[in-house]
C-alpha positions in Angstrom: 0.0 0.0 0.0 1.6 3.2 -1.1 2.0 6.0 1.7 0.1 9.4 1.0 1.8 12.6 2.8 -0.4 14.7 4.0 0.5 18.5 5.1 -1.2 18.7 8.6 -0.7 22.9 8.4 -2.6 26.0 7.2 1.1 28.1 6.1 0.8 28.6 1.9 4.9 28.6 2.0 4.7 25.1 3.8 2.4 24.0 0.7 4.5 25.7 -1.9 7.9 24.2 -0.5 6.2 20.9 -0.5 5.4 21.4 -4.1 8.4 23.3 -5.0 10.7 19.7 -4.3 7.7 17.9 -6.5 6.1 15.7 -3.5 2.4 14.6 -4.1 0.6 15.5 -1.1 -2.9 16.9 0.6 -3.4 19.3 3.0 -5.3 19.5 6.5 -6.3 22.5 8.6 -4.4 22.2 11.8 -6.3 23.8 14.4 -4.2 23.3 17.4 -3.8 26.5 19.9 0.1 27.6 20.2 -0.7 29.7 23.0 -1.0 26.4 25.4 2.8 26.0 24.8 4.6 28.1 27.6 8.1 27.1 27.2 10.9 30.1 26.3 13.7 28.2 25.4 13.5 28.7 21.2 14.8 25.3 20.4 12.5 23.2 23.1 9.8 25.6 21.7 9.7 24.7 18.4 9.8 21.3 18.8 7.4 21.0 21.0 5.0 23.2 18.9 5.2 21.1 16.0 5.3 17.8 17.9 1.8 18.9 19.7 0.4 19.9 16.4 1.0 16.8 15.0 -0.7 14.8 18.0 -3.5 17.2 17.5 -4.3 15.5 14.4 -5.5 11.8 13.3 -3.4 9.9 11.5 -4.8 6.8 9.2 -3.0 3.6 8.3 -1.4 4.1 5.3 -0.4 8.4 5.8 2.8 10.6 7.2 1.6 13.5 8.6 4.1 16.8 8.3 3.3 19.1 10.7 5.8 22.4 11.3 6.4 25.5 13.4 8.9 28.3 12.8 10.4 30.7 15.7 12.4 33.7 15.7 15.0 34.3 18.2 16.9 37.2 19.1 18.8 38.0 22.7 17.6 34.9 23.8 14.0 36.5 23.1 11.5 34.6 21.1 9.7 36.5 18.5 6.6 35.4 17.7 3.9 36.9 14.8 3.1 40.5 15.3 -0.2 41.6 16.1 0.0 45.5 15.3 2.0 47.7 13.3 3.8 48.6 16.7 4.8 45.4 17.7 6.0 45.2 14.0 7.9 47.8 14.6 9.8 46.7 17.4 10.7 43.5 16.4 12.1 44.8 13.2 14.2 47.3 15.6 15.4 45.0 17.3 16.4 42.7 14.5 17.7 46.2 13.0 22.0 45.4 12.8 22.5 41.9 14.3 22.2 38.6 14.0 19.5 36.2 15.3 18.7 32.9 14.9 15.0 31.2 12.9 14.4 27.3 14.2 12.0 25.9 12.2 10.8 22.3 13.8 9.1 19.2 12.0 7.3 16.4 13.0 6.7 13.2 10.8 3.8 11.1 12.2 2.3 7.5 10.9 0.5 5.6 12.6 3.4 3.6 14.4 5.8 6.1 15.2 6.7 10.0 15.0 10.0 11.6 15.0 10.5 15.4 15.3 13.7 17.3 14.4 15.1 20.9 13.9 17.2 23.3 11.6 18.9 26.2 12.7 19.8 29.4 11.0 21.5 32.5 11.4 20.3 35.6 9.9 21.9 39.0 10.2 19.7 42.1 9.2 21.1 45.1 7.8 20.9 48.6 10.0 17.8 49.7 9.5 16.5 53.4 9.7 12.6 54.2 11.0 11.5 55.5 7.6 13.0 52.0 6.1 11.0 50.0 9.1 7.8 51.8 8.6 7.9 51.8 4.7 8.5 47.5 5.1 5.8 47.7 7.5 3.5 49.7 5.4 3.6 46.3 2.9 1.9 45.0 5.1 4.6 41.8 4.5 5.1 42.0 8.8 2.2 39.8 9.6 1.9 36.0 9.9 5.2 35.8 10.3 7.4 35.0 12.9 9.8 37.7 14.0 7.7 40.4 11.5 9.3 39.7 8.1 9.5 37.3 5.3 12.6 36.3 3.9 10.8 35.1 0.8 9.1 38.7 -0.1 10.0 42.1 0.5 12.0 41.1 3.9 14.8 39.8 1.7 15.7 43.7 1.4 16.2 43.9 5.4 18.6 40.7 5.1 22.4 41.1 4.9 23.4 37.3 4.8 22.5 34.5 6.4 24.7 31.3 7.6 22.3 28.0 7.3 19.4 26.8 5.4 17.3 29.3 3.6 14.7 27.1 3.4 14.4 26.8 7.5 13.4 30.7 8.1 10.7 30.3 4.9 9.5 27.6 7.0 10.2 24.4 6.0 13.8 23.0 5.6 13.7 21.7 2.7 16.5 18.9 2.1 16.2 17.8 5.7 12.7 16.9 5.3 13.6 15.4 2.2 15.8 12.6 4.1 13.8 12.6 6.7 10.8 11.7 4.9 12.7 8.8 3.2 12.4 7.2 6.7 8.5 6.8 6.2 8.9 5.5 2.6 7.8 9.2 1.0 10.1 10.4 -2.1 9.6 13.4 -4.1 8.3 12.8 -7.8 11.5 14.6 -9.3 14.4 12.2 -7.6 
């Protein structure tokens, strides 16, 4: 019986990564509430954010479930999504001339077993004046996304280099899951 992977997650860039390495897939809604997750530490975060999504969700017999999270860290301060322009704001000031770090966490699930790991990478951010945070905030690119920017849009403009896996602060690292999915007997059309 062929496996079917299914996408247990409501992010588009999750989908389009998915797609992107040529895997045949569906996608669920993942309801699951993030704010009953209280740990700090970024790494333990993740993880445990995308390990409880995935146990959120029924698996049947012959699916892998991907489920995912993404965090922003920076001086040992998770940065979540940003609610207002002024929380926005101050994330991207903060981010403004240093370097932080973006975990993003997955969690393969069948119905046997489940196995959760994460990539880490650095990001530096160029200095950044007020008129240049306000104009990428004006985009309105700073929402429903962790640490107020998207590498894959306009926030690629704020970014001066980054040391790691793109693919982990889009959301989804990409040649990791890759391997990892070869575990549960799930290959990409194009290899």
């Amino acid at each position: 019986m062929d496996k079917q992977l299914i996408l247990g997650s409501n992010s588009p860039r999750r989908k389009e990564l998915l797609e992107l390495a040529g895997f045949s897939f569906s996608n669920r809604k993942n309801s699951f509430d993030e704010s009953t997750i209280t740990e700090t530490l970024p790494e333990v975060l993740v993880k445990e954010l995308a390990r409880q999504k995935g146990m959120a969700m029924d698996v049947q017999e012959n699916e892998v479930l991907l489920t995912a999270d993404t965090v922003v860290s920076a001086n040992n301060t998770v940065l979540g999504k940003p609610s207002t322009e002024e929380e926005a704001f101050a994330m991207l000031a903060m981010l403004s001339g240093g370097t932080h770090q973006v975990y993003t966490a997955v969690m393969l699930r069948d119905i046997e077993r489940h196995e959760v790991f994460v990539s880490r990478t650095e990001v530096e951010f160029w200095p950044l004046s007020e008129p240049e945070i306000h104009a990428y905030v004006a985009t309105g690119d700073s929402f429903d996304k962790a640490g107020a920017y998207g590498i894959q849009s306009k926030g690629a403009l704020l970014v001066k280099g980054i040391k790691g896996d793109y693919y982990t602060v889009m959301g989804l690292p990409l040649s990791m899951t890759v391997r990892e999915l070869a575990k549960f007997q799930i290959a990409p059309t194009l290899l």
